[in-house]
PATORMAR-832810 format. One line per field, with one value per atom (N, C-alpha, C): atom name; x, y, z; residue number from 1; residue in one letter; chain. Coordinates in Angstrom, 2 decimals, decimal comma. Layout:
atome: c(CA|...)
east: c(X|...)
north: c(Y|...)
up: c(Z|...)
num: c(NUM|...)
residu: c(A|...)
chaine: c(A|...)
This chain:
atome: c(N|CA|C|N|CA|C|N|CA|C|N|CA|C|N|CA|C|N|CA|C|N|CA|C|N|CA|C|N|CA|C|N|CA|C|N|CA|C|N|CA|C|N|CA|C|N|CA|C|N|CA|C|N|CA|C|N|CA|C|N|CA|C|N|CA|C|N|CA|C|N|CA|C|N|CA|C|N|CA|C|N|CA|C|N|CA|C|N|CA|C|N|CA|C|N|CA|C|N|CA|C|N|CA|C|N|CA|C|N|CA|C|N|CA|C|N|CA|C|N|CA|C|N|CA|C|N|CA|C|N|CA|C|N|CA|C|N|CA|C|N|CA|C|N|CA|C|N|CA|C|N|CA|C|N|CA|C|N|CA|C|N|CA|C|N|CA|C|N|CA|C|N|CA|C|N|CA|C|N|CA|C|N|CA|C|N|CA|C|N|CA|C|N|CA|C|N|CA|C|N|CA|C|N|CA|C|N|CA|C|N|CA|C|N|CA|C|N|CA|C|N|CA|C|N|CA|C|N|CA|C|N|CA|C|N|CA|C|N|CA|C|N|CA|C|N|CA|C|N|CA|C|N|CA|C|N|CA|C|N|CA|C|N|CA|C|N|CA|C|N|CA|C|N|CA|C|N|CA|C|N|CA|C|N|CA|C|N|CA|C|N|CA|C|N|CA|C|N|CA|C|N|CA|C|N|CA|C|N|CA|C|N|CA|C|N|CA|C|N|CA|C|N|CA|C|N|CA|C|N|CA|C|N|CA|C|N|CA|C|N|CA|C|N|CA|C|N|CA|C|N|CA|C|N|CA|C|N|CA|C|N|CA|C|N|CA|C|N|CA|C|N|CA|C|N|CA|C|N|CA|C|N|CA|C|N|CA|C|N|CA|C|N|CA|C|N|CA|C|N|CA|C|N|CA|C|N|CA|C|N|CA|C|N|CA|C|N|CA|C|N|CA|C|N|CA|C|N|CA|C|N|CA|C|N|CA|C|N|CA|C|N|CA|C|N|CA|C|N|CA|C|N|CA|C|N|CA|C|N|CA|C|N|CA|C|N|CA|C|N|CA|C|N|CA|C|N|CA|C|N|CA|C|N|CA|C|N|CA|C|N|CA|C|N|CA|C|N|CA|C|N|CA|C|N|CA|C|N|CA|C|N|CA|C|N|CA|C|N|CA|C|N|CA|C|N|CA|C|N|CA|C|N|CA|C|N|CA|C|N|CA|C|N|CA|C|N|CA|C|N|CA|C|N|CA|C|N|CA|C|N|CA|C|N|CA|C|N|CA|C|N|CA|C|N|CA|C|N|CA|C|N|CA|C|N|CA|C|N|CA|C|N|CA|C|N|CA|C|N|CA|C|N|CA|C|N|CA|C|N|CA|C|N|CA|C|N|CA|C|N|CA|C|N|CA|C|N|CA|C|N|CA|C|N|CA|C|N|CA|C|N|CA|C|N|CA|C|N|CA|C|N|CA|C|N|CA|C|N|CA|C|N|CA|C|N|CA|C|N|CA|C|N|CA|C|N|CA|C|N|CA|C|N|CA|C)
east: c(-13,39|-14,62|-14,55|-14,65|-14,69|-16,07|-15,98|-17,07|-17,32|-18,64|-18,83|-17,74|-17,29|-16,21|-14,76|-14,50|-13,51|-13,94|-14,85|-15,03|-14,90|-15,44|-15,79|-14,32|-13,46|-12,08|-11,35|-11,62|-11,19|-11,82|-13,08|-13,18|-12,79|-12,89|-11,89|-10,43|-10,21|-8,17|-8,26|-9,23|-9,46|-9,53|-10,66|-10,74|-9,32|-8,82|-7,88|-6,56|-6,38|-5,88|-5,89|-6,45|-6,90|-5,78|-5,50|-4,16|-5,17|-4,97|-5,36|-4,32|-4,19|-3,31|-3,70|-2,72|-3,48|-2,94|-3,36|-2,79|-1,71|-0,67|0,99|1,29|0,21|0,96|1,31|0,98|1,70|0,56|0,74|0,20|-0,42|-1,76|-2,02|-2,70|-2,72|-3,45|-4,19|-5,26|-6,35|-7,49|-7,54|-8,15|-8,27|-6,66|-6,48|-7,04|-6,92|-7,96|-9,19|-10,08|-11,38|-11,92|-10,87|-11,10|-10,96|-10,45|-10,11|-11,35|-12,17|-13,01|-14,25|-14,26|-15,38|-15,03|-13,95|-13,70|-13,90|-13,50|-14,62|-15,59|-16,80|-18,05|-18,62|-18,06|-18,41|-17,94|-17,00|-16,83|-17,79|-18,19|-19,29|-20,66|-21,16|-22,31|-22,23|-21,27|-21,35|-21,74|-20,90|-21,28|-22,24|-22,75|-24,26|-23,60|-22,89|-22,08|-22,64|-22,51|-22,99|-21,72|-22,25|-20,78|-21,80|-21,01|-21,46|-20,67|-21,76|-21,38|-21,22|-20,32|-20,40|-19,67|-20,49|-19,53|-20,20|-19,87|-20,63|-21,13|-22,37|-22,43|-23,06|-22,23|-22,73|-22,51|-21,10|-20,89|-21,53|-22,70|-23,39|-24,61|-24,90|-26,39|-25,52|-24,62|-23,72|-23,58|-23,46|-23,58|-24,42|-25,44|-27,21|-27,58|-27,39|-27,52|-27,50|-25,65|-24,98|-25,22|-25,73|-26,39|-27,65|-28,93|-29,94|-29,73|-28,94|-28,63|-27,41|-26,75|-25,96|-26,71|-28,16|-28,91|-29,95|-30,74|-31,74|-30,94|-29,75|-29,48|-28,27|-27,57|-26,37|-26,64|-27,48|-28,14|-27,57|-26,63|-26,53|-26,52|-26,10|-26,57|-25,46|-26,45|-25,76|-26,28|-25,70|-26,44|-25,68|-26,04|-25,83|-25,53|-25,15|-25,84|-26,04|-27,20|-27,78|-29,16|-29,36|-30,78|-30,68|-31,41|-30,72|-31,12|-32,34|-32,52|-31,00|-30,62|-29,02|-28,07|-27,58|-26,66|-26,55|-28,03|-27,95|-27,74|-28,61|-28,34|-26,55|-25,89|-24,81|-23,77|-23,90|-23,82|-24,05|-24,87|-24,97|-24,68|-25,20|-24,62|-23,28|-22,34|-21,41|-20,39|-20,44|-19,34|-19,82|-19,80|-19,96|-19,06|-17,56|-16,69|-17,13|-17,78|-18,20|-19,76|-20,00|-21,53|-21,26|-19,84|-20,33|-19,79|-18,80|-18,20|-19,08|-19,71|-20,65|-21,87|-22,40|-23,30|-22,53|-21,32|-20,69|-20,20|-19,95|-20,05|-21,12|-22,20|-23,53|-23,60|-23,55|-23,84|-23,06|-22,27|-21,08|-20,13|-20,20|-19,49|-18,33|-17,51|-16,02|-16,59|-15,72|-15,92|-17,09|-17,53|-18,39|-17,14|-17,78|-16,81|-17,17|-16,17|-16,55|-16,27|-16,92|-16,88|-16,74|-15,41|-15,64|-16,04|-16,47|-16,27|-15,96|-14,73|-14,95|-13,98|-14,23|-13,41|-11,82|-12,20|-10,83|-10,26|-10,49|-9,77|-9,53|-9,74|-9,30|-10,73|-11,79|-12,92|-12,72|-12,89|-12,40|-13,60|-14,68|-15,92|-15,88|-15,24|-14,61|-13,44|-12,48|-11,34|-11,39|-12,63|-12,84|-13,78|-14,32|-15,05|-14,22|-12,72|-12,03|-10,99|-10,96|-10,44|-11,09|-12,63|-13,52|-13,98|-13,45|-13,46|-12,33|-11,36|-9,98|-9,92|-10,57|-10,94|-11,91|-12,72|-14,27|-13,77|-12,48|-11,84|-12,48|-13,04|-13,64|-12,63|-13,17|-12,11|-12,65|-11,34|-11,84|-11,82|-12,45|-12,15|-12,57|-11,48|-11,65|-11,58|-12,62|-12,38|-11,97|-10,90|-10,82|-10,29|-9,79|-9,46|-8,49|-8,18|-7,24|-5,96|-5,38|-4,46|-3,97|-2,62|-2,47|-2,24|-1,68|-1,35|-2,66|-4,00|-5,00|-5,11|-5,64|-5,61|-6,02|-7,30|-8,40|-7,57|-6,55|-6,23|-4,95|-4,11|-3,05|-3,63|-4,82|-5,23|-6,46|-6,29|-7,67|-6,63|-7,77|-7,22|-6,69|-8,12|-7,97|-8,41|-7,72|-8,03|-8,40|-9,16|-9,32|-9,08|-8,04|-7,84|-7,40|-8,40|-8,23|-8,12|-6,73|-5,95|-7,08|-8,27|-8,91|-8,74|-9,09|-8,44|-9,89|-11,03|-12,01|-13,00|-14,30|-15,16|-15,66|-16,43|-17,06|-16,72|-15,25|-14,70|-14,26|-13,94|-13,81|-14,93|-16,36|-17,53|-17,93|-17,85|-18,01|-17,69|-16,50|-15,35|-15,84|-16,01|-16,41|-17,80|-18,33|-19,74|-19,34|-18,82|-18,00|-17,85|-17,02|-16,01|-17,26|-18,11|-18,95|-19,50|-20,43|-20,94|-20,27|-19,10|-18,29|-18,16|-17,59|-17,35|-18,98|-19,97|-21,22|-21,52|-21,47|-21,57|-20,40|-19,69|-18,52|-18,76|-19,26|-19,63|-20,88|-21,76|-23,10|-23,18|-22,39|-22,34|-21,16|-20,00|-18,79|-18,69|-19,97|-19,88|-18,65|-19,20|-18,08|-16,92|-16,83|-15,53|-14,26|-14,69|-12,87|-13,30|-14,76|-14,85|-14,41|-13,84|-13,62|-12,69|-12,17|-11,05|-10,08|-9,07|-7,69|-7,28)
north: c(43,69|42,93|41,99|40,23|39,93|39,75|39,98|39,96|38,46|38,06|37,10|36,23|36,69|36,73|36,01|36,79|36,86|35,32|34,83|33,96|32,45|32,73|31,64|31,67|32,21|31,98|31,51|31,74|31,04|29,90|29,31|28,07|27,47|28,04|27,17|27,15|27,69|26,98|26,09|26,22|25,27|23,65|23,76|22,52|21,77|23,31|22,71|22,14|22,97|22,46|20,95|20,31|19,44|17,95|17,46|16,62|15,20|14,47|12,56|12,14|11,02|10,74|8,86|8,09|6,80|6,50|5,10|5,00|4,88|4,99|5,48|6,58|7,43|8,67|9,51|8,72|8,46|9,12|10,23|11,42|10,86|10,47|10,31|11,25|11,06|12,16|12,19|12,94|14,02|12,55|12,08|11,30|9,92|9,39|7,98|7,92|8,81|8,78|8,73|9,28|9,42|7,77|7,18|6,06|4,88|5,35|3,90|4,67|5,37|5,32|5,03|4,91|4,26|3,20|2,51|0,76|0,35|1,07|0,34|0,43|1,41|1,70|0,59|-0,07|-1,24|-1,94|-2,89|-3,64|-3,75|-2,62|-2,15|-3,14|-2,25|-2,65|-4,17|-4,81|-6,54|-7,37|-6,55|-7,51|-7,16|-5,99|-5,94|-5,30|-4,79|-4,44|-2,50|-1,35|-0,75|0,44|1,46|2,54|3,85|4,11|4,62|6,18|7,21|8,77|9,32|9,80|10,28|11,75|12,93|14,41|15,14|15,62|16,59|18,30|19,54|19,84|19,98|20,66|20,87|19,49|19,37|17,86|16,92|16,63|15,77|15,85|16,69|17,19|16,70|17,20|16,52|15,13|14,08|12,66|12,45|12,73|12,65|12,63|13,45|13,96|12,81|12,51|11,62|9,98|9,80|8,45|8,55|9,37|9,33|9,46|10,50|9,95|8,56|8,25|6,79|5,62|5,77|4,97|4,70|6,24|6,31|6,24|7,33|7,08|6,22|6,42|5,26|3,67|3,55|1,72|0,52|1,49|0,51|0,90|0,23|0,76|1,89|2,34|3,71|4,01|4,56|5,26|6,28|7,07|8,28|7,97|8,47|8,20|9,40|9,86|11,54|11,30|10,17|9,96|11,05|12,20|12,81|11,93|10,94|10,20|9,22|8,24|7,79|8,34|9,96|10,46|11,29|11,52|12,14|11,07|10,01|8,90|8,38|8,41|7,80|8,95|10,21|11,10|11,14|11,06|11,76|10,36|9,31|7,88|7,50|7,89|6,90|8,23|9,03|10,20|10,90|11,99|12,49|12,03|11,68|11,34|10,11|9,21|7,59|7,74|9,00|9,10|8,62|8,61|7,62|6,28|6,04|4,85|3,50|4,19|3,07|2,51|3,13|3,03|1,70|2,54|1,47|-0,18|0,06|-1,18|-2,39|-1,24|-2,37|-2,51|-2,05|-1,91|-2,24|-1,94|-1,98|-3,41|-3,83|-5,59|-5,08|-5,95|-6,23|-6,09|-5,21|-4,99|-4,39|-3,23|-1,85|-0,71|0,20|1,50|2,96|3,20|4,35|5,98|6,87|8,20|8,81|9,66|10,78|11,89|12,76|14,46|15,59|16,00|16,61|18,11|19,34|20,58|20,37|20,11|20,09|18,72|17,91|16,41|16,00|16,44|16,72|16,09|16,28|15,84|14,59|14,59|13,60|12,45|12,21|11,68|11,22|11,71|11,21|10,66|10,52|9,74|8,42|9,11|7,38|6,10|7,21|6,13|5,29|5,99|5,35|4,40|5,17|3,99|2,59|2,70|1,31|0,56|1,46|1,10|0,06|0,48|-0,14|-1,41|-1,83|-2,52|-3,50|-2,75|-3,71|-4,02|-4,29|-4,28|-3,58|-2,27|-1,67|-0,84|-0,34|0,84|1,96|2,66|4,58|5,33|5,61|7,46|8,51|9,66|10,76|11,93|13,10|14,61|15,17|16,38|17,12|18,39|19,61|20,78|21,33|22,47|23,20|22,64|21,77|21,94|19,78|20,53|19,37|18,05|18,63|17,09|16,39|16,92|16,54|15,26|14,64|13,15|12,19|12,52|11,89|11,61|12,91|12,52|11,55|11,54|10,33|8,89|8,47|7,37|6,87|7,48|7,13|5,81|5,00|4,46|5,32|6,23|7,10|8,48|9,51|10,86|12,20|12,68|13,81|15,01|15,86|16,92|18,29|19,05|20,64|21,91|22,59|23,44|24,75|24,04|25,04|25,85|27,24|27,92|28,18|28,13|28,16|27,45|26,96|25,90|26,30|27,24|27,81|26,75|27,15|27,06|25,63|24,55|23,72|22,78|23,54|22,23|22,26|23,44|24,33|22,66|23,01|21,82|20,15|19,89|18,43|18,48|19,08|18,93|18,55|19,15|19,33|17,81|17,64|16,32|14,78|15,35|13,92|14,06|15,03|14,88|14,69|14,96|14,48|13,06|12,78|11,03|10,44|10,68|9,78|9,78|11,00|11,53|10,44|10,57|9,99|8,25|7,51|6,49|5,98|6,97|6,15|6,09|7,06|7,25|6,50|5,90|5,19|4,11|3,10|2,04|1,03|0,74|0,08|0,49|1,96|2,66|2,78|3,94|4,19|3,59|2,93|2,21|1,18|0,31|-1,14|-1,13|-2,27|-2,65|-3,00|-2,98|-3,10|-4,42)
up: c(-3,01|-3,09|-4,30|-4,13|-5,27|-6,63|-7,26|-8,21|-8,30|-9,60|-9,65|-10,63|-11,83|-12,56|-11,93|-10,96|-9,70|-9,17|-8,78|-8,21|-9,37|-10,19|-10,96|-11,16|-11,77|-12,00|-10,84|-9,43|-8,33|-8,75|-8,85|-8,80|-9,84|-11,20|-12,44|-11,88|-11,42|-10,68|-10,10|-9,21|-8,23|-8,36|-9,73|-10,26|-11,07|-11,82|-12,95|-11,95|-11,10|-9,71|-9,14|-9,60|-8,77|-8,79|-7,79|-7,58|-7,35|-7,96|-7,72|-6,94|-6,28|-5,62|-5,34|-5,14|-4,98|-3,43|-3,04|-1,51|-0,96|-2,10|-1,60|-2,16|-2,48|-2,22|-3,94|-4,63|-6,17|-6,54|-7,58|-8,32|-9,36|-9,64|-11,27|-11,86|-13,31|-13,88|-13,52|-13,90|-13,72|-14,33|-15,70|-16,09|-15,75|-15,72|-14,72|-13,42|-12,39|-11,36|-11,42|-12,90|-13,04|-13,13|-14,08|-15,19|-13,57|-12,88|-11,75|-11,11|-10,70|-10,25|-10,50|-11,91|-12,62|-12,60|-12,77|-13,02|-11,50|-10,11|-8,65|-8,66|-9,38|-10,06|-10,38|-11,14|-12,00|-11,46|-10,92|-9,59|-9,06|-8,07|-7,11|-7,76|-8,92|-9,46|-10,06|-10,13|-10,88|-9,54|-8,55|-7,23|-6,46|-6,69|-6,08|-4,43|-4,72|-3,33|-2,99|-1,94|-1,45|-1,69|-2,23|-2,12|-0,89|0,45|1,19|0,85|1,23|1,02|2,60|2,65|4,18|4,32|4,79|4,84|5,93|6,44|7,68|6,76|7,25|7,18|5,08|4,41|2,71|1,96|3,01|2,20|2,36|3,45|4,10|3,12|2,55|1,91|0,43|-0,28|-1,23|-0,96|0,37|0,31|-0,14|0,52|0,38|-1,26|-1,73|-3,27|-4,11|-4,06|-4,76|-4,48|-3,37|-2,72|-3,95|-3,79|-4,29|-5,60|-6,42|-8,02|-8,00|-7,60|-7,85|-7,54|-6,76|-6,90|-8,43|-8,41|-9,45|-10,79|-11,17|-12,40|-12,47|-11,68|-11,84|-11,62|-10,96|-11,31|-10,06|-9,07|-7,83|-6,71|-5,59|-4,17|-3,48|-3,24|-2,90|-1,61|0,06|0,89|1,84|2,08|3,24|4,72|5,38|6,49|7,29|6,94|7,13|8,00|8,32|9,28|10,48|10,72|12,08|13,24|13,21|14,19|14,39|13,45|13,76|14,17|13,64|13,74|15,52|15,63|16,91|17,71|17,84|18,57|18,82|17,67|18,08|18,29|18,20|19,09|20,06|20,38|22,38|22,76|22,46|23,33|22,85|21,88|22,12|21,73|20,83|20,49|18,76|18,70|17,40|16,62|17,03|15,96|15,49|16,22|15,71|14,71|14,33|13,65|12,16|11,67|10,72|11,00|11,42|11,67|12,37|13,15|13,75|13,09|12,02|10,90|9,96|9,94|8,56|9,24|10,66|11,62|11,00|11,45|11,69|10,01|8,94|7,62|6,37|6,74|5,60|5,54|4,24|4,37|3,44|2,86|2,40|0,84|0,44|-1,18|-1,30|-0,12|-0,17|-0,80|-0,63|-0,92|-0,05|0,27|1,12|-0,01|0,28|-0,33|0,56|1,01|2,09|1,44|1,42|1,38|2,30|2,80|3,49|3,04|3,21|2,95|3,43|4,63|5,21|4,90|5,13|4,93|6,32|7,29|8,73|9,86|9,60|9,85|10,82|12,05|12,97|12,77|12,66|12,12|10,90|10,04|8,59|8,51|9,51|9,69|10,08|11,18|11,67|11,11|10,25|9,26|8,19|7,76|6,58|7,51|9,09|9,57|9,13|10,27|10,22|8,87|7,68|6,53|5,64|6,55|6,26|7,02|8,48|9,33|8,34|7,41|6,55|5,70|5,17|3,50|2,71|2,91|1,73|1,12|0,11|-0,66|-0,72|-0,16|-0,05|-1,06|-1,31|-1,79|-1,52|-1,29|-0,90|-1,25|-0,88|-1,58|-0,54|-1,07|0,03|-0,24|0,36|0,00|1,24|1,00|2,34|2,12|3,33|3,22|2,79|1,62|1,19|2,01|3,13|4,08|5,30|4,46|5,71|5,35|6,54|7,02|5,57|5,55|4,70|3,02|3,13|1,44|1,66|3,20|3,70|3,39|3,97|4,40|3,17|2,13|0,96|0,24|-0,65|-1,97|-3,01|-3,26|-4,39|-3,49|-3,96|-3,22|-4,00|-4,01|-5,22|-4,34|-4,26|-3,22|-4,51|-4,16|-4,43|-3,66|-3,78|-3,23|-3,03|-2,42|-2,05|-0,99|-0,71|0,42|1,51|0,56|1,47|1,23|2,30|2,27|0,83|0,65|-0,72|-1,56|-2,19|-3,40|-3,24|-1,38|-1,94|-2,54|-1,80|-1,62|-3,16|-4,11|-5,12|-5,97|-5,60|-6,48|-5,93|-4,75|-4,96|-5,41|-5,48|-6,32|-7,66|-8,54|-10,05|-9,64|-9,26|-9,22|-9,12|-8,32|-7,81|-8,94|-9,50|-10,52|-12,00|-12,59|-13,18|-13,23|-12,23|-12,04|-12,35|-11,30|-12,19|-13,44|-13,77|-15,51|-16,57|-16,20|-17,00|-16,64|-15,70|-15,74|-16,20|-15,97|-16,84|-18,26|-18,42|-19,92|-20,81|-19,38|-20,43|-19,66|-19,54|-18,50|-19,66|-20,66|-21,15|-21,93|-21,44|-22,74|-21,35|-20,82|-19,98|-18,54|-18,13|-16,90|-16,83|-17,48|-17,88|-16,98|-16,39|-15,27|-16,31|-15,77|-16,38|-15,46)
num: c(1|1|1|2|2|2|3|3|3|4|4|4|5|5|5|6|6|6|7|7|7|8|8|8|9|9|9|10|10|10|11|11|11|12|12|12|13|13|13|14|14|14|15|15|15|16|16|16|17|17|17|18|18|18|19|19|19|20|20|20|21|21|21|22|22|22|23|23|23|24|24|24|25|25|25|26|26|26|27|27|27|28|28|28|29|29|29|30|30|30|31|31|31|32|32|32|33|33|33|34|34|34|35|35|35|36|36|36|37|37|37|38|38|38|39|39|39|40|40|40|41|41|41|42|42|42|43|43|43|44|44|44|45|45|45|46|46|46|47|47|47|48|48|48|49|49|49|50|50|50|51|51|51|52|52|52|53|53|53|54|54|54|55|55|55|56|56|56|57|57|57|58|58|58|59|59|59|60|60|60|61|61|61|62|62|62|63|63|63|64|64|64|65|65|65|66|66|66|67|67|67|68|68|68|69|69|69|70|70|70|71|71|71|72|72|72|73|73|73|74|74|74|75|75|75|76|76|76|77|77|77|78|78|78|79|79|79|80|80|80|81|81|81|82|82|82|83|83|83|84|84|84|85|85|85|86|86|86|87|87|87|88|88|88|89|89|89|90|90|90|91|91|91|92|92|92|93|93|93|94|94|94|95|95|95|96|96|96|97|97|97|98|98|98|99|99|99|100|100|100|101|101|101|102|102|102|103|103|103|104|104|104|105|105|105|106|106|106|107|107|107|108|108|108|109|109|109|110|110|110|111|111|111|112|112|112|113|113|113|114|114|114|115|115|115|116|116|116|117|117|117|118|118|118|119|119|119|120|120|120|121|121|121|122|122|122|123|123|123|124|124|124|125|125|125|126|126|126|127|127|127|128|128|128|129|129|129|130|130|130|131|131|131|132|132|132|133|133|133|134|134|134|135|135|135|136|136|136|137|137|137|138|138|138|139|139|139|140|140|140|141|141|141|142|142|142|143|143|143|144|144|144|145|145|145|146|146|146|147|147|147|148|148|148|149|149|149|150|150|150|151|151|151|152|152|152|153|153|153|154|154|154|155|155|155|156|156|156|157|157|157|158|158|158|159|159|159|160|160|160|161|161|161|162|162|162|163|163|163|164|164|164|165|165|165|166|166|166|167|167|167|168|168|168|169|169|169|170|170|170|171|171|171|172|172|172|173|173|173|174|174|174|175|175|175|176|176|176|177|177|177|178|178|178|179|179|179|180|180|180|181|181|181|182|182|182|183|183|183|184|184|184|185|185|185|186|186|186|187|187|187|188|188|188|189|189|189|190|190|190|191|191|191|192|192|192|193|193|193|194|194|194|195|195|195|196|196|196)
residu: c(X|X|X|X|X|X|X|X|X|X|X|X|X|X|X|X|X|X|X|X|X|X|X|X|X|X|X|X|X|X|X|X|X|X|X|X|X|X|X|X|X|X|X|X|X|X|X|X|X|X|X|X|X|X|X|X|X|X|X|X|X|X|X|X|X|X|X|X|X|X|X|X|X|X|X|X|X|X|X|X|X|X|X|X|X|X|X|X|X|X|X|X|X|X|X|X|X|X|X|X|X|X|X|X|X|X|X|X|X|X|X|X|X|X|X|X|X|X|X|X|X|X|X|X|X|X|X|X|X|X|X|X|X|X|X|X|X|X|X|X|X|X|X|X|X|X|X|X|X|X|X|X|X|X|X|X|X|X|X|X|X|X|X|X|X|X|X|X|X|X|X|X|X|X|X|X|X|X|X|X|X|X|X|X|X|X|X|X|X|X|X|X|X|X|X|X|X|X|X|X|X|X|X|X|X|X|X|X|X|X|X|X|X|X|X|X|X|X|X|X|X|X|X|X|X|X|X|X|X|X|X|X|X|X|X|X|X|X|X|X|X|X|X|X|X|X|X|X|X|X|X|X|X|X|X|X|X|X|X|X|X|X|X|X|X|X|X|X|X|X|X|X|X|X|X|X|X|X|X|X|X|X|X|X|X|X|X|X|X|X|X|X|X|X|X|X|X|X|X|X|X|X|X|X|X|X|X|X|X|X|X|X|X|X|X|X|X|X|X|X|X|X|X|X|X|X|X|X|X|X|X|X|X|X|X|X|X|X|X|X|X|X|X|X|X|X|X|X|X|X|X|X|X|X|X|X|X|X|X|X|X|X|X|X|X|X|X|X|X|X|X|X|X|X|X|X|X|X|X|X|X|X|X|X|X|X|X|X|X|X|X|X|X|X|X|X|X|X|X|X|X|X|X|X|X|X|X|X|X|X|X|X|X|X|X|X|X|X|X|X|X|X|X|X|X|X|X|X|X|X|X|X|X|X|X|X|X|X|X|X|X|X|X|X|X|X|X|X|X|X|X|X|X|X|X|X|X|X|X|X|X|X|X|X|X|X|X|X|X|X|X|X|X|X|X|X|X|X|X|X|X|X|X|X|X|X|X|X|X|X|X|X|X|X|X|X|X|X|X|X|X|X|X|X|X|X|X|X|X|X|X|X|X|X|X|X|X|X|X|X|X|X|X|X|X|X|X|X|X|X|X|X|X|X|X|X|X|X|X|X|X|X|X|X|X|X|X|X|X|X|X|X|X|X|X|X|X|X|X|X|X|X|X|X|X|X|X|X|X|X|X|X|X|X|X|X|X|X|X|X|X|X|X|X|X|X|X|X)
chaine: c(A|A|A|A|A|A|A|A|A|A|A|A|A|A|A|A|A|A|A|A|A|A|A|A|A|A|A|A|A|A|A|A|A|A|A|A|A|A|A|A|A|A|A|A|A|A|A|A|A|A|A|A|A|A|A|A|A|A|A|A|A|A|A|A|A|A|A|A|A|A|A|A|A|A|A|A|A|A|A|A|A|A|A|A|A|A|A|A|A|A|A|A|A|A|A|A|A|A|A|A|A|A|A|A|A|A|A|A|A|A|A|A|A|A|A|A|A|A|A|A|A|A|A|A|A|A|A|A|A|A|A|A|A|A|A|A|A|A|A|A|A|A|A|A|A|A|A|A|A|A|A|A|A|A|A|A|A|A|A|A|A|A|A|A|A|A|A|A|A|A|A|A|A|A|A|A|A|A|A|A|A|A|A|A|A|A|A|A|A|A|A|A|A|A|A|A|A|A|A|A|A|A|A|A|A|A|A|A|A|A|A|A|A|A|A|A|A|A|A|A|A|A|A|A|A|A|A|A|A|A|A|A|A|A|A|A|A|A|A|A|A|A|A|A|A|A|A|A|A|A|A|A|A|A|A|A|A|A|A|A|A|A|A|A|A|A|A|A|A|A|A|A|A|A|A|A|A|A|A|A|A|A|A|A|A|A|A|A|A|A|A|A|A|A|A|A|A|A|A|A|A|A|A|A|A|A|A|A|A|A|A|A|A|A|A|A|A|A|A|A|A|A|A|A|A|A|A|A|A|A|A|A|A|A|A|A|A|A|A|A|A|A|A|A|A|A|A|A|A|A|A|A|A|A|A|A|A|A|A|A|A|A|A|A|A|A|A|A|A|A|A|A|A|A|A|A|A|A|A|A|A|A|A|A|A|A|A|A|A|A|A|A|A|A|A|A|A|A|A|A|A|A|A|A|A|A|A|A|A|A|A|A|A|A|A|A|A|A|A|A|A|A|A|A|A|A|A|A|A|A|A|A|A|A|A|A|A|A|A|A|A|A|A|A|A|A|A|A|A|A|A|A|A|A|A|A|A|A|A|A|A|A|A|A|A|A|A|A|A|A|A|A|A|A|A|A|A|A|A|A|A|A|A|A|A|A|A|A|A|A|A|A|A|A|A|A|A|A|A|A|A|A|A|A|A|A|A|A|A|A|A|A|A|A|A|A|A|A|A|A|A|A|A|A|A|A|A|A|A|A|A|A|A|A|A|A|A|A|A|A|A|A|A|A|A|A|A|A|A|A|A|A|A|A|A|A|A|A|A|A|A|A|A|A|A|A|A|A|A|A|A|A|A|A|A|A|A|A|A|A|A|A|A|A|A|A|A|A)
């Protein structure tokens, strides 16, 4: 039986664990991945441009979250797409895998940003959104956990993937992570966010 102790030390590996990766594949630190995600942050926010959150299930309520603080305290546009009226709709009429992709269709312009979250990285609904994202010139980034070769951490700009073994410990960990990254940008808009 694991204790609570037991657990929290699963999730401190988990985090300290944690592999960046850019869109060929190339390993960066732990901090250089943070620092390029604050410098599209600030990109994002000079151009008045839209960073979309998209995850099914904990991670979906985690989009939701991080949409509503990257709006209120982070200072630019931020949105979900958690409407159950949209999501059912483009479900039953066109396919569940298109529930986010068809949102970011009608919504999403060139030099937006996409946020996946998903446990697995595997998420067929979250694939096809970084497809139609790659289709919008936007730039991805992605969380993910399980197993190292899932889709979502192949096909990101930037990828934050932790060798998590179960949903728990990975959703545990992109929480840490989303909130980390806003934290570390509102507070270092002009120290380690700055573009290079």
């Amino acid at each position: 039986m694991t204790s609570y102790l037991d657990y929290i030390q699963q999730l401190s590996q988990c985090l300290g664990a944690l592999v960046v990766t850019d869109r060929e594949g190339q390993i960066l630190n732990t901090e250089e991945g943070l620092r390029r995600w604050c410098a599209i942050t600030v990109d994002l926010q000079k151009t008045n441009n839209t960073m979309y959150f998209v995850g099914n299930g904990a991670s979906a309520m985690m989009a939701s979250h991080m949409a509503a603080d990257a709006s209120k305290n982070g200072g630019f546009r931020a949105r979900a797409f958690n409407d159950p009226a949209l999501m059912t709709a483009v479900s039953n009429d066109i396919c569940y895998e298109q529930s986010f992709a068809t949102p970011l269709e009608r919504f999403a312009n060139s030099g937006d940003v996409l946020v996946t979250i998903s446990s697995s990285g595997d998420s067929p609904n979250v694939v096809s959104a970084i497809e139609v994202a790659r289709v919008l010139k936007m730039r991805v980034i992605t969380l993910s956990g399980m197993k190292q070769d899932n889709k979502s951490r192949q096909i990101g700009d930037l990828n934050f993937y932790v060798p998590a073994e179960t949903y728990g410990l990975a959703e545990c960990s992109h929480q840490s992570i989303l909130h980390c990254w806003l934290d570390v940008f509102m507070e270092n808009q002009e120290g380690v966010c700055h573009s290079k």
